[in-house]
KOLNU-797382 format. One line per field, with one value per residue: x, y negated, z of N, C-alpha, C in turn; chain; residue number from 1. Coordinates in nm, 2 decimals, decimal comma. Example, Ala and Ser with C-alpha at 12.3 -4.5 7.8 and 13.67 -1.06 7.14 Angstrom:
<sites>
neast <- (1,32; 1,28)
nnorth <- (0,57; 0,22)
nup <- (0,78; 0,71)
caeast <- (1,23; 1,37)
canorth <- (0,45; 0,11)
caup <- (0,78; 0,71)
ceast <- (1,32; 1,29)
cnorth <- (0,33; 0,00)
cup <- (0,78; 0,79)
mol <- (A; A)
seq <- (1; 2)
</sites>
This chain:
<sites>
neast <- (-10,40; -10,74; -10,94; -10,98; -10,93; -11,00; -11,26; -11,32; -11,16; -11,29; -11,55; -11,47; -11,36; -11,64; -11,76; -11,65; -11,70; -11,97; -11,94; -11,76; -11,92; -12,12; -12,00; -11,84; -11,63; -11,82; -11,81; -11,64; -11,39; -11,25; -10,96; -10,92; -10,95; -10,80; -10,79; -10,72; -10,82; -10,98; -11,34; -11,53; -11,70; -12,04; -12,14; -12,24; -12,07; -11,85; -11,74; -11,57; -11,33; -11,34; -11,12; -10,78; -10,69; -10,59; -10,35; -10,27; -10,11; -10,06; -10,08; -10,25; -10,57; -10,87; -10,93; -10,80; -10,93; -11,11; -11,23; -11,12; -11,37; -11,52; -11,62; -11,69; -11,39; -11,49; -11,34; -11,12; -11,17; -11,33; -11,12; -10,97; -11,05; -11,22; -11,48; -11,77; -11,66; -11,59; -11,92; -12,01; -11,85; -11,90; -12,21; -12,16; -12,26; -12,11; -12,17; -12,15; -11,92; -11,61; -11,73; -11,61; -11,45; -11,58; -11,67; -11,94; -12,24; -12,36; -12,65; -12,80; -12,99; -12,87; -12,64; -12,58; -12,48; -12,69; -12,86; -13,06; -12,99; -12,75; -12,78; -12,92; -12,77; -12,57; -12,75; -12,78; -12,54; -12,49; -12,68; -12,52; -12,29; -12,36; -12,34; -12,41; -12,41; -12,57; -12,67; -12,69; -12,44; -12,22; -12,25; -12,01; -11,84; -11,87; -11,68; -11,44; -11,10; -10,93; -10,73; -10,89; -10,86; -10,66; -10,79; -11,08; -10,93; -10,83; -11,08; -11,22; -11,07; -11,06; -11,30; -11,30; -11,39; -11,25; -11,16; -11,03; -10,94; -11,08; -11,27; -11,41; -11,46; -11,63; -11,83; -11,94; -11,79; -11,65; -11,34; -10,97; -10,88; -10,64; -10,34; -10,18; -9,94; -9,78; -9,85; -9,93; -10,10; -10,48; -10,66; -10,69; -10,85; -10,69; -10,45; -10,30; -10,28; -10,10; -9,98; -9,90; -9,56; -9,48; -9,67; -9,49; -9,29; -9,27; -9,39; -9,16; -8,98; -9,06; -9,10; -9,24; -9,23; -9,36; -9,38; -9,18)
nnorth <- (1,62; 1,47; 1,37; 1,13; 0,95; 0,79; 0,78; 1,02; 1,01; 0,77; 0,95; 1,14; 0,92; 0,84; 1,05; 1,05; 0,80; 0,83; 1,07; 0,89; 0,66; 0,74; 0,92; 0,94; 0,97; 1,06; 0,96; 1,15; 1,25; 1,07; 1,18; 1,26; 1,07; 0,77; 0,43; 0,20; 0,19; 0,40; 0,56; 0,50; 0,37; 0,31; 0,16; 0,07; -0,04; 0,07; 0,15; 0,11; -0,10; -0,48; -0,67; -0,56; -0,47; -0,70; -0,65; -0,39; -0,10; 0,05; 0,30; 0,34; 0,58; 0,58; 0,74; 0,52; 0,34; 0,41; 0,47; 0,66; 0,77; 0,79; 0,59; 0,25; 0,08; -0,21; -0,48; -0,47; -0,42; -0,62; -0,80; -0,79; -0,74; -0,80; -1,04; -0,90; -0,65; -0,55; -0,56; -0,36; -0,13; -0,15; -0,08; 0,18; 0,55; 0,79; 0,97; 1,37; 1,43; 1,62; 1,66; 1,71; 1,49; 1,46; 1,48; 1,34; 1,29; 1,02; 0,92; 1,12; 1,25; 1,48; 1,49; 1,58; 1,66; 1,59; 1,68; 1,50; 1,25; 1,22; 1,17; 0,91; 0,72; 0,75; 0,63; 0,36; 0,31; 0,29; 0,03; -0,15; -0,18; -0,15; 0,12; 0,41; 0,64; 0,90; 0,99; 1,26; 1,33; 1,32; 1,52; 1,69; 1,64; 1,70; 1,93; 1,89; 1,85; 1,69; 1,45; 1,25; 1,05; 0,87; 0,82; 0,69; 0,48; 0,38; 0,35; 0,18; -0,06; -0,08; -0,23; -0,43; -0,40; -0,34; -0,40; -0,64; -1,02; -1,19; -1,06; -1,00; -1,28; -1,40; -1,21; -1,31; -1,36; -1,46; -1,53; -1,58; -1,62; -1,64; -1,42; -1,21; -1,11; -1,22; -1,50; -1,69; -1,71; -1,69; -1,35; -1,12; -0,84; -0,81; -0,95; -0,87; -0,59; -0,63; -0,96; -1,00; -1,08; -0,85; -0,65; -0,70; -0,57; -0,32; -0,19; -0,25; -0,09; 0,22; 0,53; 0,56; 0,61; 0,45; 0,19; 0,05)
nup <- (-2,61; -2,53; -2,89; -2,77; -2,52; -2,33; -2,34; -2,13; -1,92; -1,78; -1,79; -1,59; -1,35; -1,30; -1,19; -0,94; -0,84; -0,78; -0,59; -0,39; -0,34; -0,12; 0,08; 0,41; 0,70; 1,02; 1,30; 1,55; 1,81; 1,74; 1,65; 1,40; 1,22; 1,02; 1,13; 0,98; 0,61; 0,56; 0,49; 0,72; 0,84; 0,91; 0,69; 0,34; 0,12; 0,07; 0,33; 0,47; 0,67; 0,67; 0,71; 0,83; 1,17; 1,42; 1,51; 1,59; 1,48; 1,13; 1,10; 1,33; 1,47; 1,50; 1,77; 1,95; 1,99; 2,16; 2,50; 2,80; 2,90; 2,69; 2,55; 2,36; 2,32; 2,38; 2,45; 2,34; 2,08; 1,97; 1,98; 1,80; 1,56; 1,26; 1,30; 1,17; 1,14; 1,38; 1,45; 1,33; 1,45; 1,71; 1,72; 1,66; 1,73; 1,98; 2,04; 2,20; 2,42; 2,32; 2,02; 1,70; 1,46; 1,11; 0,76; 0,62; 0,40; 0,39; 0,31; 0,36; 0,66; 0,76; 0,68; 0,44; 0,12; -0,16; -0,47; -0,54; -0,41; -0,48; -0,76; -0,75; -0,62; -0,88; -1,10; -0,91; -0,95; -1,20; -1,27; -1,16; -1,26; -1,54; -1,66; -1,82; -1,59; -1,55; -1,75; -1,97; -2,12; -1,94; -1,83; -1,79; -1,61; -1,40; -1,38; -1,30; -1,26; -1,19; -0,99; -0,72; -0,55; -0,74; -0,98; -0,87; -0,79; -1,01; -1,14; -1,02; -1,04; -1,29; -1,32; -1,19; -0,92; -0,70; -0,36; -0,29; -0,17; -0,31; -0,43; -0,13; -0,04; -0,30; -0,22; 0,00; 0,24; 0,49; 0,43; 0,40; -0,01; -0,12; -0,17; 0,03; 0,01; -0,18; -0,14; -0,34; -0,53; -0,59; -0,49; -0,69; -0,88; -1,11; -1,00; -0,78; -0,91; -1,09; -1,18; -0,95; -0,76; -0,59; -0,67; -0,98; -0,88; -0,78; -1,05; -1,18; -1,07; -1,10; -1,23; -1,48; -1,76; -1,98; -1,89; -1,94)
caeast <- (-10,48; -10,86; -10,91; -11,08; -10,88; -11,08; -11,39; -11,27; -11,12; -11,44; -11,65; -11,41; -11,34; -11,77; -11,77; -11,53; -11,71; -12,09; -11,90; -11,71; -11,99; -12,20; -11,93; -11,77; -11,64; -11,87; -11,67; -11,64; -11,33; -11,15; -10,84; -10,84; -10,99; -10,71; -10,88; -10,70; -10,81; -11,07; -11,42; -11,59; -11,80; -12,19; -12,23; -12,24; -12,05; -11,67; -11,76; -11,40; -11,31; -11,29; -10,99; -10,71; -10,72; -10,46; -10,21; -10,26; -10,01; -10,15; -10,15; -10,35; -10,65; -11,00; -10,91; -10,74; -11,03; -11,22; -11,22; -11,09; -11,46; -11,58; -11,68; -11,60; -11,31; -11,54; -11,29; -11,00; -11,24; -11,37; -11,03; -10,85; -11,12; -11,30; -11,65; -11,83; -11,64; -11,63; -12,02; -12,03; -11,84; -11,98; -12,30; -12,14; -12,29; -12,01; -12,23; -12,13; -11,79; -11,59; -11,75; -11,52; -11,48; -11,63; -11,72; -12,10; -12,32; -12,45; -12,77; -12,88; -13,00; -12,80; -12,49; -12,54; -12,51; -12,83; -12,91; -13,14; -12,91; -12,65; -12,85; -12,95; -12,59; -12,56; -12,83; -12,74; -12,37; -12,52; -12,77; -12,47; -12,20; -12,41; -12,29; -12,53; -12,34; -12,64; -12,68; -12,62; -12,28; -12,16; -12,26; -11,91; -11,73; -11,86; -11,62; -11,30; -11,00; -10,86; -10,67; -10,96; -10,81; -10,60; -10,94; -11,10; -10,86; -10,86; -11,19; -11,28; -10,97; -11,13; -11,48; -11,24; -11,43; -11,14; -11,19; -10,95; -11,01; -11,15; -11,44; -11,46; -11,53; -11,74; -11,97; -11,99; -11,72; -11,49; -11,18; -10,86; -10,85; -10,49; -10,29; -10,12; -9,79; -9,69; -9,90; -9,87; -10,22; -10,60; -10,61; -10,79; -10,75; -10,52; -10,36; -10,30; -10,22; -9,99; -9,91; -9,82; -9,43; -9,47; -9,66; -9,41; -9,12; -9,31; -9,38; -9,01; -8,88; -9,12; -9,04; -9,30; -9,14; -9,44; -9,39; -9,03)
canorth <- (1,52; 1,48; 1,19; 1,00; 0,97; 0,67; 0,83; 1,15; 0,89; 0,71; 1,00; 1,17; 0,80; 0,84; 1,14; 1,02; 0,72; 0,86; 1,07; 0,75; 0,61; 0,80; 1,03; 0,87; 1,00; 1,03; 0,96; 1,25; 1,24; 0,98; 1,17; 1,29; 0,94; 0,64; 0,30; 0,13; 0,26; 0,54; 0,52; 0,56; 0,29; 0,35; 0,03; 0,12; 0,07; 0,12; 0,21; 0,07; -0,25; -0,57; -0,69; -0,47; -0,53; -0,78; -0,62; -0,22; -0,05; 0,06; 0,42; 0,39; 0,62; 0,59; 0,76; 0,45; 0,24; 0,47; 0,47; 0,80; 0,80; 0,79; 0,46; 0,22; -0,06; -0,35; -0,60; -0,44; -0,46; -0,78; -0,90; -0,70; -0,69; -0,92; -1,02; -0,84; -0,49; -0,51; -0,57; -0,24; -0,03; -0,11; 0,01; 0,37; 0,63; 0,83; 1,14; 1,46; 1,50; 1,77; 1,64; 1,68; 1,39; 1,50; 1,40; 1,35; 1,24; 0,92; 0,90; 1,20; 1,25; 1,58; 1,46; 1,69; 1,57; 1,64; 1,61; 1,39; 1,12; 1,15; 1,11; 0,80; 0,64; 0,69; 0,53; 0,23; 0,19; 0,23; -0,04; -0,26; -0,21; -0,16; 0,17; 0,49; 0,78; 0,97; 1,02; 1,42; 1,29; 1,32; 1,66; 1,78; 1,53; 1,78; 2,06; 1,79; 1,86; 1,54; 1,39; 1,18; 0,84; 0,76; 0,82; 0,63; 0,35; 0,29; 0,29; 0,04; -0,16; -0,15; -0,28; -0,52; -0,33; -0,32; -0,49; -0,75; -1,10; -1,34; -1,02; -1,01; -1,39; -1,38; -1,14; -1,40; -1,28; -1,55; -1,49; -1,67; -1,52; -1,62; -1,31; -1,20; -1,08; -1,37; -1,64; -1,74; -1,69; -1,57; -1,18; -1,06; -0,69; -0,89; -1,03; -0,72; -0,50; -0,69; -1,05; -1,06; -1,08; -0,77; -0,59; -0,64; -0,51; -0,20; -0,14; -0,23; 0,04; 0,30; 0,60; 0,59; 0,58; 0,40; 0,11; -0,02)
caup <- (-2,55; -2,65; -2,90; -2,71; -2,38; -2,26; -2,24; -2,03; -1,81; -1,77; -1,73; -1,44; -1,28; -1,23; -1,11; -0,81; -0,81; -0,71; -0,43; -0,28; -0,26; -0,06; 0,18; 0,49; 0,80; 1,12; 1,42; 1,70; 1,85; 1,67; 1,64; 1,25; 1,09; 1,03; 1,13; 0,80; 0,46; 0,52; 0,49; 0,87; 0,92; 0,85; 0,61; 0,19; 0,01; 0,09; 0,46; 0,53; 0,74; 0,57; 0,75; 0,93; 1,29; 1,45; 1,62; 1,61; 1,38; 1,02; 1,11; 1,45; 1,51; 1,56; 1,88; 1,99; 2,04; 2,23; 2,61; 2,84; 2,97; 2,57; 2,53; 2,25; 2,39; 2,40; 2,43; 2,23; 1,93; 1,96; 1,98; 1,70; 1,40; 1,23; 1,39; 1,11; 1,17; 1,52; 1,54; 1,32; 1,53; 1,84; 1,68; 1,59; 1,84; 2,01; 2,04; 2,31; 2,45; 2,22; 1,91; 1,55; 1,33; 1,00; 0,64; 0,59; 0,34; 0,45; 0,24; 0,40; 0,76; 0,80; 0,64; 0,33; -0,01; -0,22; -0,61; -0,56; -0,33; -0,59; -0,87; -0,72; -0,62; -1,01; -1,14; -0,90; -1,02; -1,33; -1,29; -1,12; -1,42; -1,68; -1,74; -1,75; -1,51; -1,49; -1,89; -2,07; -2,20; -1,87; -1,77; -1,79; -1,52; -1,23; -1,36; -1,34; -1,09; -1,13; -0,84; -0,69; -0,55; -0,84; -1,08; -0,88; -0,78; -1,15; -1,24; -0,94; -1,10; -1,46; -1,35; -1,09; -0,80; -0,55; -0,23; -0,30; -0,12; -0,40; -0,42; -0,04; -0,08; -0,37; -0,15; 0,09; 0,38; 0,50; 0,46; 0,28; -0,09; -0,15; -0,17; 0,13; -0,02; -0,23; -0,12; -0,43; -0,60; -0,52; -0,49; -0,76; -0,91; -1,21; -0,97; -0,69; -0,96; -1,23; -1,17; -0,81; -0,78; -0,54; -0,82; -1,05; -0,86; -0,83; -1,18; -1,23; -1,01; -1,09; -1,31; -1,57; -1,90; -2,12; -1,83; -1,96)
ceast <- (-10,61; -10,81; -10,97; -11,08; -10,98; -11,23; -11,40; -11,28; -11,24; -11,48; -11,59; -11,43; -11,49; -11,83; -11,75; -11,61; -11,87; -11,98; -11,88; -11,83; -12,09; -12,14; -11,83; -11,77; -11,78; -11,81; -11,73; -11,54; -11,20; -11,01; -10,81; -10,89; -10,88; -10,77; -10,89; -10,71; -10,86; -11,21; -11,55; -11,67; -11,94; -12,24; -12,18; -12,14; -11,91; -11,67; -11,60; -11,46; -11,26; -11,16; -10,91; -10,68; -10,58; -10,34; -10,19; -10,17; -10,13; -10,18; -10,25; -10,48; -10,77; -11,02; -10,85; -10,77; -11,14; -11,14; -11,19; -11,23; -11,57; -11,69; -11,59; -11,50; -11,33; -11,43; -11,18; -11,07; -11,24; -11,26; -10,93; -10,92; -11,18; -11,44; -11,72; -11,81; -11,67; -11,79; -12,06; -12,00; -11,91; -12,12; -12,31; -12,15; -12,18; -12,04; -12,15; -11,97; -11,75; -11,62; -11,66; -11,56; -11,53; -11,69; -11,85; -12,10; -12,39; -12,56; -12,86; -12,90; -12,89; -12,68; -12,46; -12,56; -12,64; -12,79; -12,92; -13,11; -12,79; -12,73; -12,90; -12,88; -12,60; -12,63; -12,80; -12,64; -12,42; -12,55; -12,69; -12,37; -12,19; -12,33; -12,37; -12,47; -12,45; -12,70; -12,65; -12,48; -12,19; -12,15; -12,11; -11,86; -11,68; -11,74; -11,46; -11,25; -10,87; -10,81; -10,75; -10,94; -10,75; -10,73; -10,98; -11,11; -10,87; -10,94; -11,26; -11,16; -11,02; -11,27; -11,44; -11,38; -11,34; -11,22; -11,09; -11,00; -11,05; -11,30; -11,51; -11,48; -11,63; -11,85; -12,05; -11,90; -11,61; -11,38; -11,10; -10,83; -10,74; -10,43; -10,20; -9,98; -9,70; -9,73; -9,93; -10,04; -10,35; -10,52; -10,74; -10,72; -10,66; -10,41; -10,29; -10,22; -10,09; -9,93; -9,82; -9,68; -9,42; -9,54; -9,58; -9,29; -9,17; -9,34; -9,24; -8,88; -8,95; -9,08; -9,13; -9,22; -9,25; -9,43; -9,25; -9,00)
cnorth <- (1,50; 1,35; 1,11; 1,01; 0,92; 0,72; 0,95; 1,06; 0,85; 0,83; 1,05; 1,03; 0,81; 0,94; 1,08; 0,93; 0,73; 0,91; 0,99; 0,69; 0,64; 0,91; 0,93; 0,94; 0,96; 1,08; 1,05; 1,18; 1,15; 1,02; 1,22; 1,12; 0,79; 0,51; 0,24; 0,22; 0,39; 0,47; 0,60; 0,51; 0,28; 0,20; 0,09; -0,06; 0,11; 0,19; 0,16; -0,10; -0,35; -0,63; -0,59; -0,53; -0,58; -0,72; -0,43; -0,15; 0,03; 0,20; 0,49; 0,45; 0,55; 0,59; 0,64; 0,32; 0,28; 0,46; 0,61; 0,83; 0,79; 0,70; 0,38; 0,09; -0,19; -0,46; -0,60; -0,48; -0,56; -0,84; -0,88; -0,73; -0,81; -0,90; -0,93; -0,70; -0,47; -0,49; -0,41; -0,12; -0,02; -0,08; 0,12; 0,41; 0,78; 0,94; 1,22; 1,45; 1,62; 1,76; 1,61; 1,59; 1,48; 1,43; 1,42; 1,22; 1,10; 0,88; 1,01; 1,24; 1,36; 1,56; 1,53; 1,62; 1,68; 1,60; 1,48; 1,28; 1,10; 1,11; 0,91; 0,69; 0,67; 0,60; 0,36; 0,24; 0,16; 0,10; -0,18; -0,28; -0,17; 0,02; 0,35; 0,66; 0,91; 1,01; 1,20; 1,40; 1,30; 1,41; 1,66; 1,74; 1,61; 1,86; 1,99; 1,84; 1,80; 1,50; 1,28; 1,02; 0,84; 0,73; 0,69; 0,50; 0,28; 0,26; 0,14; -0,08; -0,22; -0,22; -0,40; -0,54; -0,33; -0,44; -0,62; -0,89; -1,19; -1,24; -1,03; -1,15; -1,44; -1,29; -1,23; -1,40; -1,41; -1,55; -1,60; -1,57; -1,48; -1,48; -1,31; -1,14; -1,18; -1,50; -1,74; -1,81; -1,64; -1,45; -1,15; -0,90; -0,72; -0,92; -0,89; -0,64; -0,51; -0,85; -1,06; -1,04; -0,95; -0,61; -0,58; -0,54; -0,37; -0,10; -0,12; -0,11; 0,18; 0,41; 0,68; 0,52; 0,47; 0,24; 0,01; -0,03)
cup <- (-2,63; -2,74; -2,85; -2,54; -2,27; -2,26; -2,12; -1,96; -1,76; -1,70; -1,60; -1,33; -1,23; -1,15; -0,96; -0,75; -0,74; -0,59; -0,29; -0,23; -0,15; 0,08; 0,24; 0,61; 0,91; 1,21; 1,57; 1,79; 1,86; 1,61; 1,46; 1,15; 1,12; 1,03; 1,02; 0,65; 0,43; 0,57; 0,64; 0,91; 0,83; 0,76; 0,44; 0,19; 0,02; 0,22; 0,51; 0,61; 0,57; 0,61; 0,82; 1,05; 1,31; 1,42; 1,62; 1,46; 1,25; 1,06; 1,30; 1,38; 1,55; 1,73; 2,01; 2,04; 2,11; 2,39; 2,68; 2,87; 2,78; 2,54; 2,42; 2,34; 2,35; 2,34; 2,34; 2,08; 1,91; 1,91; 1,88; 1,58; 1,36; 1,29; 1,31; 1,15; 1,28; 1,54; 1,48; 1,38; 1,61; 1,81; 1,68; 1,76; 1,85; 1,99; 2,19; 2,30; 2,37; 2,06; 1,81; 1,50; 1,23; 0,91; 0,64; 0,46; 0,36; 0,40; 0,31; 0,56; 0,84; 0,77; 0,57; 0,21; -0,09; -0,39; -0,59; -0,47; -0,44; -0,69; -0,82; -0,73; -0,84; -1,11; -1,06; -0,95; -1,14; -1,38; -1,30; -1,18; -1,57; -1,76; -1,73; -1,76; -1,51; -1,65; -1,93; -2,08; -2,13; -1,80; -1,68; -1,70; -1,36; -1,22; -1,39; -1,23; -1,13; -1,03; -0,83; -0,67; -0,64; -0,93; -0,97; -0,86; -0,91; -1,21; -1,18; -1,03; -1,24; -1,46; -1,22; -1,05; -0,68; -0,44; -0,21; -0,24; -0,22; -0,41; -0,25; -0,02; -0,16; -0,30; -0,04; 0,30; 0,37; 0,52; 0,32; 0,14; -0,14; -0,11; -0,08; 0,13; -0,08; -0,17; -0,19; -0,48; -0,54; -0,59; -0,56; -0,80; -1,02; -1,15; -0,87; -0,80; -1,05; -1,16; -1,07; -0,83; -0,68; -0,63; -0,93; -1,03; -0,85; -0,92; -1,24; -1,17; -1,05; -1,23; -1,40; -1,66; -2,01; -1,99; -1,86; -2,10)
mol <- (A; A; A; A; A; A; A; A; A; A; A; A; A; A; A; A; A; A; A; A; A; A; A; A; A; A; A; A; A; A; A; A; A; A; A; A; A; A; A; A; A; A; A; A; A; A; A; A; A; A; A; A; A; A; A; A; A; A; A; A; A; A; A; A; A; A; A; A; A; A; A; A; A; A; A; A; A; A; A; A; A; A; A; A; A; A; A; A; A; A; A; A; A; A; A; A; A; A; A; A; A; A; A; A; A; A; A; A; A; A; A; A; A; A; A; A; A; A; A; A; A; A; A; A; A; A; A; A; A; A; A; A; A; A; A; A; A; A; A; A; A; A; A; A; A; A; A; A; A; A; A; A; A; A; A; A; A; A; A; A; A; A; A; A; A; A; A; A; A; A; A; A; A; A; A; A; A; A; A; A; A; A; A; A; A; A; A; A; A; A; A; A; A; A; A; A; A; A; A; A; A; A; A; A; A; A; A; A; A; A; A; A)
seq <- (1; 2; 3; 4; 5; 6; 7; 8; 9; 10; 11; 12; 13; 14; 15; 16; 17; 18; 19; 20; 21; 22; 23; 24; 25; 26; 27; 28; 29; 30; 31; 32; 33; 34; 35; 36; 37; 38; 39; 40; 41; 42; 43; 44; 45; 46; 47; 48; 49; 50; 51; 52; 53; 54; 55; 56; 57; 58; 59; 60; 61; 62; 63; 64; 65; 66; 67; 68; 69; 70; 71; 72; 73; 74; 75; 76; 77; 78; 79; 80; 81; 82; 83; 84; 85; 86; 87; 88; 89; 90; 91; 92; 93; 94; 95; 96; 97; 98; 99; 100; 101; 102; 103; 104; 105; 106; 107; 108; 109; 110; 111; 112; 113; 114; 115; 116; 117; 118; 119; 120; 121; 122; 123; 124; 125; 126; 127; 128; 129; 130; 131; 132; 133; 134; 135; 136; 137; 138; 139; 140; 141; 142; 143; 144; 145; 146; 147; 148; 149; 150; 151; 152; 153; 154; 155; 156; 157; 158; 159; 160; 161; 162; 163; 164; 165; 166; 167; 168; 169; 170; 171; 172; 173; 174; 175; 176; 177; 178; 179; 180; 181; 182; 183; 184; 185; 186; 187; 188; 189; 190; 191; 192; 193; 194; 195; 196; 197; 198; 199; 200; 201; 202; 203; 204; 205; 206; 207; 208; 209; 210; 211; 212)
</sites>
């Protein structure tokens, strides 16, 4: 192991963390993108919903709010998402009959990633956690083949970035920040990841050895 684990870490975690920000499905056909917990909807910076809709099971489709005549379902929306997401979908243009979902670029008109749009996304995180991604020191992060979400589930966790509700409040989104598994406490990423009594039992069943 190098000595100096915690900066590797870091610099991969930045790598991961220009891409995310910048790459989100655009919706064809609905049927390869999961409504809950992928990033589809054309707003920076998670491109995800802020709430999961009422009533629709966690692994419904995209495809599942679309109409047979390829329209978006007006009223299913409305009545399932929170007002904010809903007013983003019904925004999203459906495009031709036949059309594939697919990953694009969202900074770029063609849906290609460029230099010079990532370079950008780095210099902003930089700007917004003080930490400078877009430095020499970091060259090396491109030639990483890291497993992407955990990197950078944990780096958003170390710069408590998650989407958790006391940040989706703190942004200004109304919602209840109390944690939705215990009920116990706000949901912060301390709390999400360690305190909750649903977090611990996870850590306590889990079959890392440096966790016991």
């Amino acid at each position: 192991m190098s000595s100096s684990p915690s900066f590797t870490w870091r610099s991969l975690l930045a790598a991961r963390e220009i891409l995310v920000n910048g790459l989100r499905w655009k919706v064809g056909d609905g049927h390869t993108i999961p409504i809950c917990g992928q990033p589809w909807l054309p707003r920076p910076t998670t491109f995800q919903l802020i709430l999961n809709p009422q009533t629709l099971t966690t692994n419904a489709r995209v495809k599942d709010i679309i109409t047979a005549s390829r329209e978006w379902n007006t009223e299913l929306i409305k009545s399932e998402f929170h007002p904010y997401d809903a007013e983003c979908i019904l925004g999203i243009n459906l495009g031709d009959a036949g059309d594939q979902d697919e990953l694009v670029w969202h900074y770029d008109k063609q849906g290609k990633l460029s230099v010079r749009t990532a370079y950008h996304i780095a210099r902003t995180i930089s700007t917004e956690v003080g930490v400078s991604y877009a430095s020499p020191s970091w060259h090396f992060i491109w030639k990483s083949k890291a497993q992407p979400k955990v990197l950078l589930f944990a780096w958003k966790a170390s710069r408590n970035a998650l989407s958790t509700m006391s940040q989706l409040r703190h942004r200004g989104v109304k919602v209840d920040d109390v944690c939705s598994r215990c009920l116990m406490e706000g949901e912060d990423a301390e709390h999400a990841l360690f305190s909750c009594s649903f977090a611990r039992l996870v850590w306590a069943i889990s079959d890392l050895p440096w966790l016991h």
